[in-house]
C-alpha beads as a LAMMPS data file, in Angstrom:
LAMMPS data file: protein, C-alpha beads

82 atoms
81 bonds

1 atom types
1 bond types

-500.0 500.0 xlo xhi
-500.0 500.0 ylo yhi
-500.0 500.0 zlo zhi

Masses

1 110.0

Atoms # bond

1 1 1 51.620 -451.204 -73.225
2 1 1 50.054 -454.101 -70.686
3 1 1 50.928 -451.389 -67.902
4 1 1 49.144 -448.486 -69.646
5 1 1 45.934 -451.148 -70.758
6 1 1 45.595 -452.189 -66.914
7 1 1 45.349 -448.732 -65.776
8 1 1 42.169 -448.166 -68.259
9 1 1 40.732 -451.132 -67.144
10 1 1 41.301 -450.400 -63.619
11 1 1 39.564 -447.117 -63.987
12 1 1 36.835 -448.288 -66.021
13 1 1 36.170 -450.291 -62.896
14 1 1 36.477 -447.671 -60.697
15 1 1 33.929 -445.400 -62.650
16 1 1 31.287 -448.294 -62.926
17 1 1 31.997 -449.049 -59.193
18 1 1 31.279 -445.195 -58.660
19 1 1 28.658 -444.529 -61.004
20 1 1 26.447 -447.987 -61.056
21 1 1 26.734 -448.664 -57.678
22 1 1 27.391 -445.693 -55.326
23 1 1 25.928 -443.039 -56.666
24 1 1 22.710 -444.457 -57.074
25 1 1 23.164 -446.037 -52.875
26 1 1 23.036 -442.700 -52.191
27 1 1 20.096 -441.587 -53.627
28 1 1 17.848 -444.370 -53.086
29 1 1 19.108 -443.889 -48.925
30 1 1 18.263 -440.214 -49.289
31 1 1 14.862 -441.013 -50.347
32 1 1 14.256 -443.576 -48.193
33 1 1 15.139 -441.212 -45.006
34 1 1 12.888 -438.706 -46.712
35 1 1 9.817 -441.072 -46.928
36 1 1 10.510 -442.461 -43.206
37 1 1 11.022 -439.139 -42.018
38 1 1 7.657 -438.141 -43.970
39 1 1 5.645 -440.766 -42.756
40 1 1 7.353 -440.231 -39.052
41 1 1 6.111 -436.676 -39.540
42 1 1 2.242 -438.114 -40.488
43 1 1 1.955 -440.350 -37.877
44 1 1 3.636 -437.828 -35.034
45 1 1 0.385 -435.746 -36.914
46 1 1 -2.510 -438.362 -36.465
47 1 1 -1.269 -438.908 -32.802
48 1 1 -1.095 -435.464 -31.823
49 1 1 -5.031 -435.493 -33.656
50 1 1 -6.308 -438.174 -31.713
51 1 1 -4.726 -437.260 -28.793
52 1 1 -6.665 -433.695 -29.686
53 1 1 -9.716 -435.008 -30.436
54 1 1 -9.671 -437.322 -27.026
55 1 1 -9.296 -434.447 -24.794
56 1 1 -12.726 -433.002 -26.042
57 1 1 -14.497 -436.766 -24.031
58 1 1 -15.354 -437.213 -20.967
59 1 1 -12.249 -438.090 -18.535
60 1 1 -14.290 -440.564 -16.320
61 1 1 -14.258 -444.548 -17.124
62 1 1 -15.486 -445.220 -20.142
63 1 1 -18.595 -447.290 -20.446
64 1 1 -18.589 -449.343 -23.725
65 1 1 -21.448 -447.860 -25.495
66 1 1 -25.012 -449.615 -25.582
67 1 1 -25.086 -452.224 -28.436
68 1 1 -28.880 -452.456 -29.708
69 1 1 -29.995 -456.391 -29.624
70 1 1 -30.117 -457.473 -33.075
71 1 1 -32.787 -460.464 -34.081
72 1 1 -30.983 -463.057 -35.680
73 1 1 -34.101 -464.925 -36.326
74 1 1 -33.888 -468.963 -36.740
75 1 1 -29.980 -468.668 -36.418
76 1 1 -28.780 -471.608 -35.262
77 1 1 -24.989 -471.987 -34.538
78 1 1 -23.131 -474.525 -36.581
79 1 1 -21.027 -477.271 -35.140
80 1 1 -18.948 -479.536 -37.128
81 1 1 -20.127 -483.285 -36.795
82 1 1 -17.541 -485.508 -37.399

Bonds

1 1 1 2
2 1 2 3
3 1 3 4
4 1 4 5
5 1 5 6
6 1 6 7
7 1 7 8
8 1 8 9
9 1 9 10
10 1 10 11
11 1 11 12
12 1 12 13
13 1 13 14
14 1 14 15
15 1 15 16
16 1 16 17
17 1 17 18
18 1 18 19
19 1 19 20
20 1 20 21
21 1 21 22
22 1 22 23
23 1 23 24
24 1 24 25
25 1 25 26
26 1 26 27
27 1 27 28
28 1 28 29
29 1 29 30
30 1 30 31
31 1 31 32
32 1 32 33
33 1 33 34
34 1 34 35
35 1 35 36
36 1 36 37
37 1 37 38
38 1 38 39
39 1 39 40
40 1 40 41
41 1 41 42
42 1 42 43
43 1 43 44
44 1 44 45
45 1 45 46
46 1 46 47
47 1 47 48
48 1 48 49
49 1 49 50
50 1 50 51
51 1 51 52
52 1 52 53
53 1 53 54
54 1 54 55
55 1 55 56
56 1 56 57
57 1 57 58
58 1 58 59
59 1 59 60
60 1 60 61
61 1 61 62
62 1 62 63
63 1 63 64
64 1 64 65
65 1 65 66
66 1 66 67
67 1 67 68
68 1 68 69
69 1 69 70
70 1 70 71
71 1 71 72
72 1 72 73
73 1 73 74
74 1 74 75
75 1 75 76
76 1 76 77
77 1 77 78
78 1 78 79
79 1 79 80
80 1 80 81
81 1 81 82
């Protein structure tokens, strides 16, 4: 009888081990592979649509572009005094 009640326990184990803790590993890797590889896949995508939309510029050195002067006015800077 203690023979025959270790066995059930033994496989109750085994089934909780199976079904609360592998089972559920696996899907929440498969999903996570499936959202890197998704956002791999988006970024690979906004490269390649940079890199598209770079080749329509000039290919000479850039020249940063002309800021306009802003009036600031009275601004004066502020130092700390201690």
């Amino acid at each position: 009888m203690l023979k025959f009640l270790f066995s059930i326990f033994i496989a109750w184990l085994l089934y909780k081990l199976v079904f609360d803790l592998l089972i559920p590993g696996y899907k929440v890797t498969k999903q996570v592979r499936r959202q890197m590889s998704d956002m791999q896949e988006h970024m690979r995508q906004q490269y390649e649509s940079q890199q598209g939309a770079q080749q329509g510029q000039p290919q000479g050195p850039s020249s940063p572009p002309e800021s306009k002067k802003v009036d600031k006015g009275d601004y004066l800077d502020f130092e700390e005094i201690k």
